[in-house]
C-alpha positions as CSV (number, residue, x, y, z in Angstrom):
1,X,50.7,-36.1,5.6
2,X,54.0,-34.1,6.0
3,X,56.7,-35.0,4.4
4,X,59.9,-34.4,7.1
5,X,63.3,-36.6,7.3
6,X,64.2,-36.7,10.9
7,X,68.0,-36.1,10.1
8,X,67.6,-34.0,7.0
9,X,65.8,-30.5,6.4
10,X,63.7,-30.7,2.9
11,X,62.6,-28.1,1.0
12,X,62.1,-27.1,-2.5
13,X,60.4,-29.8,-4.3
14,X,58.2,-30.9,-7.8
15,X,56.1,-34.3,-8.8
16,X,56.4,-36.6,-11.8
17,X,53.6,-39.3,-11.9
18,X,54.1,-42.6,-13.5
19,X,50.4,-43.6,-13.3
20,X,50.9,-45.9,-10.4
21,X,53.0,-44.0,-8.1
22,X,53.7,-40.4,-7.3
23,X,57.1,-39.4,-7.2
24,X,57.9,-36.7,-5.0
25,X,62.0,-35.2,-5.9
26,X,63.2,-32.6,-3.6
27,X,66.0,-31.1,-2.1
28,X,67.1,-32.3,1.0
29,X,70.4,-31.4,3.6
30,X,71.9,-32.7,7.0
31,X,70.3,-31.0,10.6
32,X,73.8,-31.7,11.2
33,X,75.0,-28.3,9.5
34,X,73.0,-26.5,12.6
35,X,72.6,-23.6,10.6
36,X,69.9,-23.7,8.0
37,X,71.9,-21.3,5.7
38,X,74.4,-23.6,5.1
39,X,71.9,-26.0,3.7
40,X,72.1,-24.7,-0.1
41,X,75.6,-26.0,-0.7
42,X,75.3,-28.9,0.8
43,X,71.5,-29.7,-1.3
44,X,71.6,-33.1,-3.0
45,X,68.1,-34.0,-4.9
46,X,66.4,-36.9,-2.5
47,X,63.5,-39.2,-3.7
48,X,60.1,-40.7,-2.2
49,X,57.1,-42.4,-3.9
50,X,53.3,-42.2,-2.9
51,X,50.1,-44.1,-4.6
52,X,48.1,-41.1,-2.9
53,X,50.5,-38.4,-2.0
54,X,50.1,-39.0,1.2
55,X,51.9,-41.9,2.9
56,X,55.7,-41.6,1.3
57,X,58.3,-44.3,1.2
58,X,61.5,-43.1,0.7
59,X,64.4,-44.3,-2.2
60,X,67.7,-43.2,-2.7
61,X,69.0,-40.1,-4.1
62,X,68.4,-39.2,-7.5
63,X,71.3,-37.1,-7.7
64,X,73.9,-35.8,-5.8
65,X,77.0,-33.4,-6.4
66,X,79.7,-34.8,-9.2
67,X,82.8,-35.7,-9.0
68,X,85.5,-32.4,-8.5
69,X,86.2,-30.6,-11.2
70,X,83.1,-30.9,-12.7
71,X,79.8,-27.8,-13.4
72,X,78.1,-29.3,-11.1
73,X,80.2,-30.4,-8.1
74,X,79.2,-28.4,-5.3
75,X,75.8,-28.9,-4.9
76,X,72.3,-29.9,-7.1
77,X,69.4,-27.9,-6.5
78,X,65.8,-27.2,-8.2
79,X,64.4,-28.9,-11.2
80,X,61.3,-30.5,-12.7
81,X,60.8,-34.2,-14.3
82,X,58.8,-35.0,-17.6
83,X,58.3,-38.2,-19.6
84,X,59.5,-37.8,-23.3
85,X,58.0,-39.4,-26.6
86,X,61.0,-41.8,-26.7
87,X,59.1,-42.8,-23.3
88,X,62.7,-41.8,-21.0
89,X,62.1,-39.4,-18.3
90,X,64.2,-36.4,-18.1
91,X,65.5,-34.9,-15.2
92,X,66.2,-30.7,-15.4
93,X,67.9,-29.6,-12.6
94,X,70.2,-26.5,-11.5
95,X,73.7,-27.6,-10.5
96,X,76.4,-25.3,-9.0
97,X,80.5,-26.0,-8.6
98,X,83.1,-25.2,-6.6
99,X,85.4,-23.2,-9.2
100,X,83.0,-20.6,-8.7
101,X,82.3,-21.0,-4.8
102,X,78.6,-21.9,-6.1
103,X,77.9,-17.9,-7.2
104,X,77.1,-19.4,-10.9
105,X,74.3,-21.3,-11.7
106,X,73.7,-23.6,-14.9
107,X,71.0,-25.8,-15.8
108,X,71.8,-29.5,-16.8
109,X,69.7,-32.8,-16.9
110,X,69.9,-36.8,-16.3
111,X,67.5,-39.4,-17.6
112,X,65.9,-42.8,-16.5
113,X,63.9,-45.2,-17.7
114,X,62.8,-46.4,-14.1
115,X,63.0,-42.7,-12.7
116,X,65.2,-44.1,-9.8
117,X,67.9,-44.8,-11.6
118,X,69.5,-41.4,-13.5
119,X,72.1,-40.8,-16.1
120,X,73.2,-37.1,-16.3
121,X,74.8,-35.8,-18.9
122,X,78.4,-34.4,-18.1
123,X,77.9,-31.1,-19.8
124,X,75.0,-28.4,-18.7
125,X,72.0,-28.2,-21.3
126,X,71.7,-23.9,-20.5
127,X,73.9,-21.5,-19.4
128,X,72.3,-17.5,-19.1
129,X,72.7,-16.0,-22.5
130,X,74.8,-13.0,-21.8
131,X,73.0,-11.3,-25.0
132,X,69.8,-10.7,-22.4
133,X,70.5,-12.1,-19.3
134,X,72.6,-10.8,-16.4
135,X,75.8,-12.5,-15.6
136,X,78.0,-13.1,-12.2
137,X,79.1,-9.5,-11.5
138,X,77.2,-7.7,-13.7
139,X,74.9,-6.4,-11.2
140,X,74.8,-5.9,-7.3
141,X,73.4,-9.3,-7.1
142,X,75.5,-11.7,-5.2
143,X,75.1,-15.1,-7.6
144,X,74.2,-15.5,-11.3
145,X,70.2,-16.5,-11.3
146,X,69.8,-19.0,-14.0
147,X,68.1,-21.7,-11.7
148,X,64.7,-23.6,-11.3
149,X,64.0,-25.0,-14.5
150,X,60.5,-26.0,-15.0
151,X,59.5,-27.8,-18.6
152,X,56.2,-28.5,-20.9
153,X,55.2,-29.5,-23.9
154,X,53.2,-26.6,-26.3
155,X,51.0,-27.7,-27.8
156,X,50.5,-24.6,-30.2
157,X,54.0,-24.2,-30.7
158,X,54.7,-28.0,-30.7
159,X,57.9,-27.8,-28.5
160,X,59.0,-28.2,-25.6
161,X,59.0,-25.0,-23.1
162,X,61.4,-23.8,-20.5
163,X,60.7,-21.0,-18.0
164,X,63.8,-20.0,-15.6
165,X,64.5,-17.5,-12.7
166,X,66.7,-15.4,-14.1
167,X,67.7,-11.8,-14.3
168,X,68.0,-9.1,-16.8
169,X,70.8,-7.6,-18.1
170,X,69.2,-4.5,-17.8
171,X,67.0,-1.8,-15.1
172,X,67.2,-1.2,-11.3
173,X,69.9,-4.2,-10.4
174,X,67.8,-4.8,-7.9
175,X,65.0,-5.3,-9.5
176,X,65.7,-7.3,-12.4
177,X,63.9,-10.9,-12.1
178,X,62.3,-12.3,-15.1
179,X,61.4,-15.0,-17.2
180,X,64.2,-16.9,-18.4
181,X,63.2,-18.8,-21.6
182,X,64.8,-22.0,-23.8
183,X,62.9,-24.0,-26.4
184,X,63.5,-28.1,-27.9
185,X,62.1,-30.2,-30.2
186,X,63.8,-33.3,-28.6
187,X,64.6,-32.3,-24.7
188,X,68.3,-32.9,-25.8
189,X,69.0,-29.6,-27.8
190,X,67.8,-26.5,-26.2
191,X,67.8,-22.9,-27.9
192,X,68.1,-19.9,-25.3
193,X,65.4,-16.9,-26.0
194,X,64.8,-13.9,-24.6
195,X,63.1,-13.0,-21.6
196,X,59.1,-13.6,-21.5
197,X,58.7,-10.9,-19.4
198,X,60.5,-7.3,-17.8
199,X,61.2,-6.6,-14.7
200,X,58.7,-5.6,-12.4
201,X,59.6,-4.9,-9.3
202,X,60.9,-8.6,-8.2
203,X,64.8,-9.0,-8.0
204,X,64.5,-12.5,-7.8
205,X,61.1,-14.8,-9.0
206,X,62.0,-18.5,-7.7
207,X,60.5,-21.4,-9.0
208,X,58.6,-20.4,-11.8
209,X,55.6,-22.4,-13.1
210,X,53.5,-21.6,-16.3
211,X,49.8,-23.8,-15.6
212,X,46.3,-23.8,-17.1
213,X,44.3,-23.6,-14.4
214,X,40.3,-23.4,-14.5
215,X,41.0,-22.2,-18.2
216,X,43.3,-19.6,-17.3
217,X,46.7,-19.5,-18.4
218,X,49.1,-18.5,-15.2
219,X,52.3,-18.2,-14.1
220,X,53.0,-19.2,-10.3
221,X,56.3,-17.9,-8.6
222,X,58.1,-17.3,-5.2
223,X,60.0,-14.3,-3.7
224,X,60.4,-13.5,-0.2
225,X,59.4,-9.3,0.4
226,X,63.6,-8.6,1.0
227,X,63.8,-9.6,-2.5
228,X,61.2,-7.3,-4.1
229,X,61.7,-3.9,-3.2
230,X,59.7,-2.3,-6.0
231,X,56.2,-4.3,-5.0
232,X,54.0,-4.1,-1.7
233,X,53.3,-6.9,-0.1
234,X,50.3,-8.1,2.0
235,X,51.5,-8.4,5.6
236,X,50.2,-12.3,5.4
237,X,52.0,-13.2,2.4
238,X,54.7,-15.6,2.9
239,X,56.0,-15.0,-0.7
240,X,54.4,-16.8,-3.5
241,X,52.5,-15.0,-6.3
242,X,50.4,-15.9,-9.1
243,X,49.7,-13.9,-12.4
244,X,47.5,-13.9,-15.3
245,X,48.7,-14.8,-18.6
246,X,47.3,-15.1,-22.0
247,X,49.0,-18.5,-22.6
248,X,51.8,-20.4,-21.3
249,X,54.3,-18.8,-22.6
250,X,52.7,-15.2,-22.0
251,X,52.8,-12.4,-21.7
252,X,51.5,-12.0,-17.8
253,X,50.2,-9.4,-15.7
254,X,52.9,-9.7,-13.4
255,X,52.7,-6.2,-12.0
256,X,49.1,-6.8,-11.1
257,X,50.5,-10.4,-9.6
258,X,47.9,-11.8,-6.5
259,X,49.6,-12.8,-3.1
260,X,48.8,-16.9,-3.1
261,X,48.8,-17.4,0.4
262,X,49.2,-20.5,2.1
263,X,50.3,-20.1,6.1
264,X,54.4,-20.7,6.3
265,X,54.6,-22.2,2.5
266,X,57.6,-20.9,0.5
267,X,58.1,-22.1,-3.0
268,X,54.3,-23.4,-3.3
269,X,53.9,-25.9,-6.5
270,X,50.4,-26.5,-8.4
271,X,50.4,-29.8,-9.5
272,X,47.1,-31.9,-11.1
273,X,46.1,-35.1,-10.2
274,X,45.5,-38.7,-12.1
275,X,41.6,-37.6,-11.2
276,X,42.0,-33.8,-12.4
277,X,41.9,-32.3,-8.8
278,X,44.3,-29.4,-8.8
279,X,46.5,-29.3,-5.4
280,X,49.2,-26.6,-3.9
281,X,52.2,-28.0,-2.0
282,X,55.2,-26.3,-0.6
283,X,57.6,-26.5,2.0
284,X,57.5,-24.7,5.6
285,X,60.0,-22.2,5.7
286,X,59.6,-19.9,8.8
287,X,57.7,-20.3,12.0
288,X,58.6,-18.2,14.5
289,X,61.9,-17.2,12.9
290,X,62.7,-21.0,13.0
291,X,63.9,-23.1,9.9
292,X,61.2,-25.9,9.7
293,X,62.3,-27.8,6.4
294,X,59.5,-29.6,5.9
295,X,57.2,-30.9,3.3
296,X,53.4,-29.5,3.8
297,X,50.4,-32.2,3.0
298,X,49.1,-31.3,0.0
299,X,45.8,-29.1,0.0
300,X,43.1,-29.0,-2.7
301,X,43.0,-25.5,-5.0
302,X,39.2,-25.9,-4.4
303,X,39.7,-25.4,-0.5
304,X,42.3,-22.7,-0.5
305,X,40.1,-20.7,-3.3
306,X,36.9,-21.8,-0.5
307,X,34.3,-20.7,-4.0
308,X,36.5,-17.3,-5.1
309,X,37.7,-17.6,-8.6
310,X,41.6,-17.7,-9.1
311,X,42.3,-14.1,-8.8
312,X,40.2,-13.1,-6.0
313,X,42.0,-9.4,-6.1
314,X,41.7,-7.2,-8.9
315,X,44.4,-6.4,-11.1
316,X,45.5,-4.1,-13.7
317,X,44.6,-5.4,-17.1
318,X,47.4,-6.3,-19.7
């Protein structure tokens, strides 16, 4: 069933399951703005459960801007949830202010021991290392990407994992996207790395997720084709791509990335199931050049992929 909010445009959004319900977080902003643009500083992060992902009830807020002057006081935006071993869950999210008009972005987090209720912590967790990473006014991009935190436990590496749209410090300023990368042994102290990958052709790669799917290591992204003017895309795609990797952590083939279509889905999500089925969900962006801000119904890797394996398309080798 979609997921829509009669007064409220949704959008990006991620799962945390608690092995009764499924809690759907996402980013949500008033139809009352008129003007879809002016949805992103205005975003809040809005919360609804589901036993089956399909029938939602919705809660309140997990989080919402801070109290002026604070890092994060204009507006919260995307993030991922996961359940430490102290058994607390913790919140990532990206988190904008007003000093800087919302142009730089900085990742912080909040826990819960319910996952309703959320403590955040009053300073950010990551800031973009200026070492390797573009800063605000570095480049001809308009904001500072350091955004769309998405976490996992290594088990070869026995820490925790964060991949991150962000940008390079360095090559065409347009086309500078890449892997942003932080490590933790606790979820509390987090070490910036470099990059996991260069630029290839993408100036922006939105909500990044590093999966093993069907025994392959990949890494799922988003960018619309104004954003990436050094790679061709399929008339049909509606911006998410998917790339082989040789672990979660990399490298990936992301110059020989496949279009992962799915008709009017932006910022598509794989996410696996209590009973191991692997689904896709997104939100509708575009239909007729109309802002739809809507949740899709989630739909079953198995029926998208219809007996192909992941990577229908050939690609270049790594």
């Amino acid at each position: 069933m979609t997921f829509r909010l009669p007064d409220h445009w949704v959008w990006d959004s991620w799962l945390a399951d608690d092995g009764e319900n499924y809690h759907l977080f996402f980013l949500r902003a008033s139809r009352a703005l008129i003007d879809p643009a002016r949805r992103h500083f205005r975003a809040s992060i809005g919360h609804a459960i589901s036993p089956d992902l399909e029938g939602w009830t919705l809660l309140p807020d997990a989080l919402v801007a801070a109290d002026v002057p604070a890092w994060d006081d204009l507006a919260t935006w995307t993030g991922c949830t996961v359940r430490g071993s102290d058994g607390l869950w913790h919140l990532f999210y990206t988190g904008v202010s007003r000093a800087e008009n919302g142009l730089q972005q900085r990742i912080g987090s909040a826990v819960s021991d319910d996952l309703v209720t959320w403590t955040r912590s009053p300073m950010p967790a990551l800031e973009a290392d200026p070492r390797w990473y573009e800063k605000l006014g570095e480049g001809t991009w308009p904001d500072e990407a350091w955004r769309d935190p998405f976490v996992f436990f290594d088990e070869e590496t026995q820490l925790w994992q964060m991949v991150i749209t962000a940008r390079s410090r360095t090559g065409d300023p347009d086309q500078r996207a890449v892997v942003g990368h932080a490590v933790s042994a606790d979820l509390t102290q987090w070490d910036t790395r470099p990059p996991l990958s260069s630029p290839a052709g993408f100036g922006e790669m939105e909500v990044i997720q590093s999966r093993e799917v069907q025994g392959e290591a990949v890494l799922l992204f988003s960018c619309l084709p104004d954003k990436a003017p050094g790679v061709a895309f399929d008339t049909a795609s509606t911006g998410t791509w998917i790339a082989r990797g040789e672990s979660l952590v990399g490298p990936w083939n992301i110059t020989g990335s496949s279009s992962f279509f799915l008709p009017g889905v932006y910022a598509a999500q794989l996410f696996r199931k209590r009973d191991g089925e692997w689904v896709v969900f997104g939100f509708q962006n575009s239909v007729d050049g109309r802002f739809v801000g809507e949740i899709a119904s989630p739909v079953p890797l198995a029926d998208i992929l219809a007996g192909e394996a992941l990577f229908p398309v050939s690609t270049t080798s790594m």
